[in-house]
N, C-alpha and C positions, 0 to 999 in steps of 0.2 A: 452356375451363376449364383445360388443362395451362400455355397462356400467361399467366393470371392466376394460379395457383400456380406458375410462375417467377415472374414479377414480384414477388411475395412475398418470395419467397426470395430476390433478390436484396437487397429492402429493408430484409431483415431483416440482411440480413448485411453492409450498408453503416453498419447501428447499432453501436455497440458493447455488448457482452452485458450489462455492467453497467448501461446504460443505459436499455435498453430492460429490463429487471427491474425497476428503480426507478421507469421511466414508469406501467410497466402499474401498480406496485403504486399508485401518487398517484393512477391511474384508478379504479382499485376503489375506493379510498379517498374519494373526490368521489362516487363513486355509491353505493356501497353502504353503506358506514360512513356517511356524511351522508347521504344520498338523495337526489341532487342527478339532472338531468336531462341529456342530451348530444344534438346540442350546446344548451353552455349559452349564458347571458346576461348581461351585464356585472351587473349586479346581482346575479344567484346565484353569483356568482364575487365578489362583495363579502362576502353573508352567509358565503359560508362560511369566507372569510379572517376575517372579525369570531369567528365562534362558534370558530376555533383560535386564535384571537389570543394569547390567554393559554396556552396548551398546549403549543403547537410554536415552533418554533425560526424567526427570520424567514430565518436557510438553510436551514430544511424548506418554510417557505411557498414562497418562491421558485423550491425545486424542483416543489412542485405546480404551479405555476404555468405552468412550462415546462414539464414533462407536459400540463397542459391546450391551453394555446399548440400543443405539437407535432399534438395529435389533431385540434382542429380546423384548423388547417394539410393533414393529412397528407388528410382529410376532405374538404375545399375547401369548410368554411364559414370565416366572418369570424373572426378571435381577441378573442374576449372581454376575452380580459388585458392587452388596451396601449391600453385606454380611460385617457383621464385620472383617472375616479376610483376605479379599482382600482390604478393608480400612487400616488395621493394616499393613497388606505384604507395601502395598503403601508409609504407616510414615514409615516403617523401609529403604525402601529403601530408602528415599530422606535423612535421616540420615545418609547412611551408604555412598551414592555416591552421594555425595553433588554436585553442579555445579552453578556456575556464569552464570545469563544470559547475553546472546550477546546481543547487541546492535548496528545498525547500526551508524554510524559517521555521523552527522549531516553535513548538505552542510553550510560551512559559507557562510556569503552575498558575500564577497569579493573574492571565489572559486567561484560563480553563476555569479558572474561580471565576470569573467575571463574565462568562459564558455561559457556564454554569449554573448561576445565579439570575441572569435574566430570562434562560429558559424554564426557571422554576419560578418566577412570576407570571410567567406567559400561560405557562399551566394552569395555576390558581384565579386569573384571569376569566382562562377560558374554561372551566369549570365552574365559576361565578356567572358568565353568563350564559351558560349552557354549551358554548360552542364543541361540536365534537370534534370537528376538524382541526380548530386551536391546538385541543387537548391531545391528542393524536401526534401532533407532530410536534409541540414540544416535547414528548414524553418520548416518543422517539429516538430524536435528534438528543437528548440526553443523554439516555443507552449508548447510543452511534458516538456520543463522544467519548463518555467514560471509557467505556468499554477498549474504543480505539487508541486513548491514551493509554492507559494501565495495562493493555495486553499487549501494546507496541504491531499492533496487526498491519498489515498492507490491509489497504484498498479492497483488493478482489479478495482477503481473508474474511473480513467482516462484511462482504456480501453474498456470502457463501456457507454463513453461521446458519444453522439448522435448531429452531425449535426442540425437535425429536432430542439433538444432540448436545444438549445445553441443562444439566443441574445446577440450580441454584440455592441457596437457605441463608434466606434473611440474617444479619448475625455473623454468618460464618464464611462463606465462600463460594466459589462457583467454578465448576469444571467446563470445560467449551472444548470437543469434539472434532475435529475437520480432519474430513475421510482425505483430502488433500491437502498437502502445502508445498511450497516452492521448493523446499530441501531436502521434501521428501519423496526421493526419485523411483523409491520401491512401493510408492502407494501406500504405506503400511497404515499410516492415518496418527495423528498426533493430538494429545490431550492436553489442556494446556488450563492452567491453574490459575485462580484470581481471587485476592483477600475479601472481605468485607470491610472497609474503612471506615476509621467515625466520622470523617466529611467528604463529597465527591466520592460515592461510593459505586461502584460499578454494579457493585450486585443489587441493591437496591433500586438502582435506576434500571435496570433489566427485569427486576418484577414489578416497579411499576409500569412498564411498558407495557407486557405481557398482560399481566392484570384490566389494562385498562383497554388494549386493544383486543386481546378474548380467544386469541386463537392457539390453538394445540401442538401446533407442526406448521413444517415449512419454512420459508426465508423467516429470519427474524426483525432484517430489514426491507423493508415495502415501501415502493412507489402508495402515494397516497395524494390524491385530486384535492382539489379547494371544497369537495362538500363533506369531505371526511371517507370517502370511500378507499379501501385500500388493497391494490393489487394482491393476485396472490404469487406475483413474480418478484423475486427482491429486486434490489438496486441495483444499477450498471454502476460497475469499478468507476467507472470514468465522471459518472454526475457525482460523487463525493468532493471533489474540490468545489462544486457550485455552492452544495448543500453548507462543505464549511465554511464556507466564505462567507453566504449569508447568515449565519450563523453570529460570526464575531462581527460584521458590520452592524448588524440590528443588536448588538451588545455594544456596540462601541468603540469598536476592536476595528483599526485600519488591518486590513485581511489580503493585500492585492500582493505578498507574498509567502502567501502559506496554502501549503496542499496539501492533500491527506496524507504525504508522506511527513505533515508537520505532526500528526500525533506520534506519530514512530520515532521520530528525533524528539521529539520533548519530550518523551519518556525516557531515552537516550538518556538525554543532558541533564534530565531532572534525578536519574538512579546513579550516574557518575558522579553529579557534585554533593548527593549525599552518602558517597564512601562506598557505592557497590564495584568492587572492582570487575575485570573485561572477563574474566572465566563466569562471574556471577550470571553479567548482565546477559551473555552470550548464550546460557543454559537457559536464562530464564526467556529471552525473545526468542529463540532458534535461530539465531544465527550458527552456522558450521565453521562458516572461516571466518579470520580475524581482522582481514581485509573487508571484510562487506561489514562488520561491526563498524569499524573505524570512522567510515564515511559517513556511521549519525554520530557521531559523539565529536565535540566539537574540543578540540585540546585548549589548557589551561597553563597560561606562563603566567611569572611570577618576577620582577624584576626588586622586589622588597622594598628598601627605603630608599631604593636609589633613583626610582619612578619620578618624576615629576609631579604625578598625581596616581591616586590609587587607580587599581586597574579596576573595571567595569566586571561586577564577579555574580557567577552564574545564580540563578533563582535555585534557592537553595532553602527554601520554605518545606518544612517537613511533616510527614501525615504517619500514620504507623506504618511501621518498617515493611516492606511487601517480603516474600518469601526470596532468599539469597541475599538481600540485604547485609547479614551479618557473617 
């Protein structure tokens, strides 16, 4: 019994957490919400694609799909889902109910200055009048940006940033740790490098975070109460669109299209229109393949004098060159 609860445990931790959250939930979802049976059968793996056909997204179907795929795999029955006519049901559907993917809105530099800027009044505020909870979370929420801009991180990256694993010096730069990331399928763990800037500087908003909130180790981002108290659990992936939303509304900033995957494309868009080309930007974000770069960098045409009016040209406001720049 204790070798098959290791065995577990290892399997479990060979998944990645978001992943295996997402499978389980497409499993409930197949059985309990539809009522479907396990294992299934190429046909009830057809109905139930047909009865969401119109509902879900064909990158939600897909995902069930591979949830379903992994259990009976993981099970050691047949997979239902790479029958030829649950492949065909799949083309007909993405034919028949087409969809535009969404896209978060990238943060221009000049929205990140202006962010920026009022969470460092909010600081000097609430340190004028003692408040530690002010002080606390805008000093935070600073870091949470910089950081998320300039290192182009996902969501679950920067809530998974480890104190322990984070050098920083004033001045000079800052190396960031994570024993996990999405493209890294062998665990090996990935270091990942960030300038010191002379304006919007990552690394100094990360020591005065750290500075001001005292603690050693652990998440580097924390849940944190209205009296100043601060978990010692980080953030959930998922409360990061709340956080930056209110973030750019109380700056200013209409925010009702931008998510945390807007620091990852405005890092994007802001290292393309200043001449970092795709081998650069790709070494420096971890991206592997060129396809998954693509979809933050928003392309740039050019129709010259024969435009009717100039064309609408990317924030291209410049800071010192970060590393692959050149």
């Amino acid at each position: 019994m204790s070798a098959m609860k290791d065995i577990e445990h290892y399997l479990q931790a060979g998944t990645r957490e978001n992943t295996r959250r997402s499978y389980q939930s497409a499993i409930e979802h197949f059985e309990i919400t539809w009522g479907g049976f396990l294992p299934a059968t190429s046909d009830s793996v057809v109905r139930y694609l047909v009865d969401y056909a119109g509902t879900l997204t064909i990158s939600t179907l897909k995902q069930r799909l591979a949830a379903l795929a992994q259990w009976h795999v993981s099970q050691g029955f047949p997979d239902p889902t790479k029958t030829p006519v649950v492949k065909q049901v799949l083309k007909g559907i993405r034919a028949l109910h087409p969809s535009q993917a969404k896209q978060a809105a990238p943060l221009q530099l000049q929205h990140l200055e202006q962010a920026t800027q009022w969470l460092n009044q909010e600081a000097e505020r609430a340190q004028h009048d003692s408040d530690l909870a002010g002080l606390l979370r805008s000093r935070r929420n600073t870091a949470l940006l910089l950081i998320g801009f300039w290192r182009g991180f996902r969501s679950d990256e920067l809530c998974r940033l480890q104190v322990e694993h984070i050098q920083a010096e004033a001045g000079a730069g800052m190396a960031l740790f994570l024993p996990r990331t999405k493209g890294d399928r062998d665990f090996l763990g990935t270091t990942y490098h960030a300038p010191a800037l002379k304006r919007l500087c990552p690394v100094q908003a990360y020591l005065d975070w750290i500075s001001v909130a005292g603690f050693t180790q652990g998440p580097v981002f924390r849940r944190l109460d209205r009296w100043g108290n601060l978990s010692d659990t980080g953030l959930y992936p998922g409360s990061l669109i709340a956080v930056l939303r209110q973030i750019l509304q109380c700056a200013g900033i209409s925010a009702e299209l931008y998510t945390s995957h807007s620091l990852r494309r405005g890092f994007a868009s802001w290292a393309t229109a200043n001449g970092w080309d795709i081998k650069a930007l790709m070494s420096y974000v971890g991206w592997k393949d060129i396809k998954s770069a693509m979809r933050y960098i928003d392309p740039t045409t050019s129709f010259g004098g024969l435009a009717a009016k100039p064309a609408l040209e990317p924030n291209t406001s410049t800071l010192v060159p970060l590393p692959g720049s050149r």
